[in-house]
C-alpha positions, 0 to 999 in steps of 0.5 A, a space after each residue: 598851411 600859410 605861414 600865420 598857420 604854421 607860427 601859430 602851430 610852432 608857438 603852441 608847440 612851444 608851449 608843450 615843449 615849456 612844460 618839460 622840464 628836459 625841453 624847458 631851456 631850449 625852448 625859451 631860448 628859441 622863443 627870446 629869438 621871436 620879435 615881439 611884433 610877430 609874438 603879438 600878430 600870433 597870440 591874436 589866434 590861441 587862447 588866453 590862458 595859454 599866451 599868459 603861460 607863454 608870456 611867463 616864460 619870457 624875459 619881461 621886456 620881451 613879453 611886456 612888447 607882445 602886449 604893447 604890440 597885441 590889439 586891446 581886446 586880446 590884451 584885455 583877456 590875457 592880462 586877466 590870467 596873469 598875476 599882479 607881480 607879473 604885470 608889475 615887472 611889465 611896467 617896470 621894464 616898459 618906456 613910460 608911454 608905452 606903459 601907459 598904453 596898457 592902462 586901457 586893458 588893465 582898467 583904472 583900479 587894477 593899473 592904479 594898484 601896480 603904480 604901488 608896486 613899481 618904483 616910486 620915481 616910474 610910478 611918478 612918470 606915469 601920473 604925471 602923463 596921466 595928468 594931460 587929456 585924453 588922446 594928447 601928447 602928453 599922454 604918448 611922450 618919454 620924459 626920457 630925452 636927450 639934452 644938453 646946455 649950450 656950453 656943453 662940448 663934444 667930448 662931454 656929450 660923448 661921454 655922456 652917452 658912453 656911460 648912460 645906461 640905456 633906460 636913460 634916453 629913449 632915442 639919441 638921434 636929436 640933441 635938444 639945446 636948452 636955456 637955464 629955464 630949460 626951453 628949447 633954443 635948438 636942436 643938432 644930431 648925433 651924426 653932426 656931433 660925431 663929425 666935429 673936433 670935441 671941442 665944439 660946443 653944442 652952440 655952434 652945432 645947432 640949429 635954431 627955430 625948433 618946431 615944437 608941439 604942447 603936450 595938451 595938442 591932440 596926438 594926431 595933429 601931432 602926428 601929421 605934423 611929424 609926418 610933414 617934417 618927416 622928424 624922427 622925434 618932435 620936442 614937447 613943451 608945456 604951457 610956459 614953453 618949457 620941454 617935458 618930453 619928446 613925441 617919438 615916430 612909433 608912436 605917430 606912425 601907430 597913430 596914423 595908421 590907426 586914424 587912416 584904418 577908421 577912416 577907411 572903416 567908416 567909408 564902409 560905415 563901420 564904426 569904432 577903433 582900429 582893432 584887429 578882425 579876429 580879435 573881436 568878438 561877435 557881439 562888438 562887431 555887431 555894436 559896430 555896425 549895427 548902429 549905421 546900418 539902423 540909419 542907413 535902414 531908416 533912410 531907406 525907409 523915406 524913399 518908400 514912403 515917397 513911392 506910397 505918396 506917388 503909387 497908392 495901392 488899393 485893391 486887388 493890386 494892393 500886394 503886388 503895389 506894396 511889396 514894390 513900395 519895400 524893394 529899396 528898403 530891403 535892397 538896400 538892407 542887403 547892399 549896406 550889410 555886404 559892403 561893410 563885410 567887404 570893407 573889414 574882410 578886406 582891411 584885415 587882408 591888407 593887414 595880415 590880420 586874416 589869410 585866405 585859409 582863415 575863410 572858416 573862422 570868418 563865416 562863422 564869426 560873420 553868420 552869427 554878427 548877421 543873425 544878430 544885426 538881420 534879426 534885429 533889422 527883421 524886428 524893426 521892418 516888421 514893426 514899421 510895415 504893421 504898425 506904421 504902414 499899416 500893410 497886414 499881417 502878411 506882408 509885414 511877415 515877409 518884411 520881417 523874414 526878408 531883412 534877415 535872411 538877405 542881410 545872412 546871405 550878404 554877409 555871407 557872401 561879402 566875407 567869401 569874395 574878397 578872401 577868394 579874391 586874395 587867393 585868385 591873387 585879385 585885389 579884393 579892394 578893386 572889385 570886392 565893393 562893386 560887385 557884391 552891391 550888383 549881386 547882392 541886388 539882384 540875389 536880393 531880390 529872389 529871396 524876397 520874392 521867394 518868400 513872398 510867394 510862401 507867405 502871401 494868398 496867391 490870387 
């Protein structure tokens, strides 16, 4: 049994033990001993009701992070069993922009009502986050930063931060200066301010020609410029250059990672976010690759029609010449699905997301995507050979039967190789690509042909 396993194993057990009254308290004591990161990466594999009943046994702040950290599409179904008064604390508890991040699993009706809930000046935070566009910075920020005037001194900072409950600033690492109209004139650290007689005011001690971002600039921009500096926050202002925020570096980390994974996805030609392998379900990965497999397809489709125009077939060599003229279409049908498989189950293994002994869940998962997307690739081949190509009844047949049954055993054997490769400790990303597009050719090409043989007169 791996690690993930036995979590899972022990999160559940937890559960039970939460259910008795005698074992009660000792159990939630164990579970506030759980980082919420490692919370998330579990619930991910039990099932939602039983994560909602979990979560209600924990303090709020810790079971509002496992939400925040667990991808969107198990947020979406644990939320549906949890009450409003429960998901109220939740964002009452949670930083602003990460009570943000729980609108999207909520859906627009349901978070609007909570905003009606909580306390007015959070609810307020909320919209005015809410007001800047879709995927900027302004949607990420904390209103919650640290500032001071340039007369402020040492002391008086000190002080500050000696009293100010701890919801008041997000971070303290950076003291941003500002004027009266509260723009941002320079920036100092905690470590200079700790290192300096108390009478040493905020002037002295900071540094002028501050980067900043605007709070209507898209967050990856954002973040990459972050990365650049290598800042642990970056000051936000709206369009009259006053601060409204900071970007913090969680926040942009996530994001890049996020970015770097669908560009690595879409190499795969796979589409959509970043979400974990197991917590999608069978109908959204074939959303997510069925699409580009189409085009993909339809591509193929123009190399046989250049070999009908230069190798016409009539005859008694029409079927022979005509099922030559479907190879690149059905190899490469079978190449294209393998190597998306390949791509997922191999970002999932870098991630955690999926361990060697999870190999069962992922054929099942992948042999029912594969009937979706073969079946429906089987619709359209069969279609196009009888209607467009006009090649008989047969042959249009063995298309038809064909497509689906490589793109099975493609995806089949695409999800198998790099989960044996991890366990042979082989990097999957090294030979996982290359090798099920060579096998999968040479595979290929059997089953069409098998087929053939059981469906077409033999002459």
């Amino acid at each position: 049994m791996n690690s993930l396993q036995e979590k899972i194993a022990q999160l559940l057990h937890l559960r039970e033990r939460l259910s008795r009254p005698s074992e009660s308290q000792a159990a939630k004591e164990e579970l506030q001993k759980v980082r919420p990161e490692d919370l998330a990466e579990q619930v991910v594999h039990i099932e939602p009701e039983h994560a909602a009943e979990i979560l209600q046994e924990m303090e709020p702040i810790q079971a509002a992070n496992v939400l925040v950290e667990a991808p969107t599409e198990t947020v979406r179904a644990i939320v549906r069993e949890l009450p409003d008064d429960v998901l109220a604390a939740y964002l009452d508890v949670l930083p602003m922009d990460d009570a943000m991040d729980l609108r999207e699993e909520l859906g627009d009706d349901r978070f609007e009502s909570l905003l009606n809930v909580i306390p007015k000046e959070d609810a307020q935070e909320i919209r005015r986050l809410m007001a800047y566009p879709e995927e900027s910075v302004g949607r990420l920020m904390t209103e919650r930063f640290f500032w001071v005037k340039p007369e402020a001194t040492v002391k008086e900072i000190l002080a500050d931060i000696r009293i100010a409950p701890d919801e008041k600033y997000e971070m303290v690492n950076d003291l941003y200066v500002l004027d009266e109209n509260e723009h941002v004139i320079g920036v100092t650290s905690l470590r200079k301010v700790l290192r300096v007689p108390t009478t040493t005011t905020a002037a002295a001690l900071m540094k002028g020609d501050v980067v900043t971002v605007r709070a209507s600039e898209d967050e990856e921009s954002a973040a990459r410029l972050m990365a650049r500096y290598g800042f642990y926050a970056l000051p936000v202002v709206d369009d009259r250059g006053k601060m409204v925020g900071i970007f913090t570096g969680d926040d942009a980390q996530a994001i890049l990672r996020e970015a770097e994974t669908e560009d690595v996805l879409a190499v795969g030609a796979v589409s959509g976010d970043a979400e974990p392998y197991m917590s999608l379900s069978v109908w959204q990965l074939y959303k997510r690759r069925f699409p580009w497999l189409l085009a993909l397809f339809v591509a193929e489709t123009l190399t046989g029609q250049v070999m009908r125009h230069y190798f016409p077939s009539d005859g008694a060599a029409a079927t022979a010449a005509s099922m030559m003229l479907f190879l690149p279409l059905i190899l490469g049908a079978g190449g294209n699905s393998g190597s998306q498989v390949t791509t997922t189950i191999t970002r999932a293994l870098a991630l955690g997301e999926v361990v060697p002994g999870d190999w069962l869940r992922v054929i099942r998962r992948e042999f029912a995507t594969a009937l979706l997307v073969g079946g429906s690739l089987g619709l359209i081949g069969f279609a196009r050979a009888l209607f467009g190509w006009n090649t008989g009844m047969g042959l249009s047949l063995v298309v038809g039967l064909a497509l689906p049954a490589i793109v099975l055993w493609a995806t089949s054997v695409g999800s198998l190789l790099p989960i044996a490769a991890k366990r042979l400790k082989i990097d999957p990303a090294v030979m996982s690509a290359p090798f099920i597009t060579t096998f999968v050719d040479a595979t290929g090409l059997i089953i069409y042909f098998e087929i053939a043989l059981r469906i077409l007169p033999k002459s």
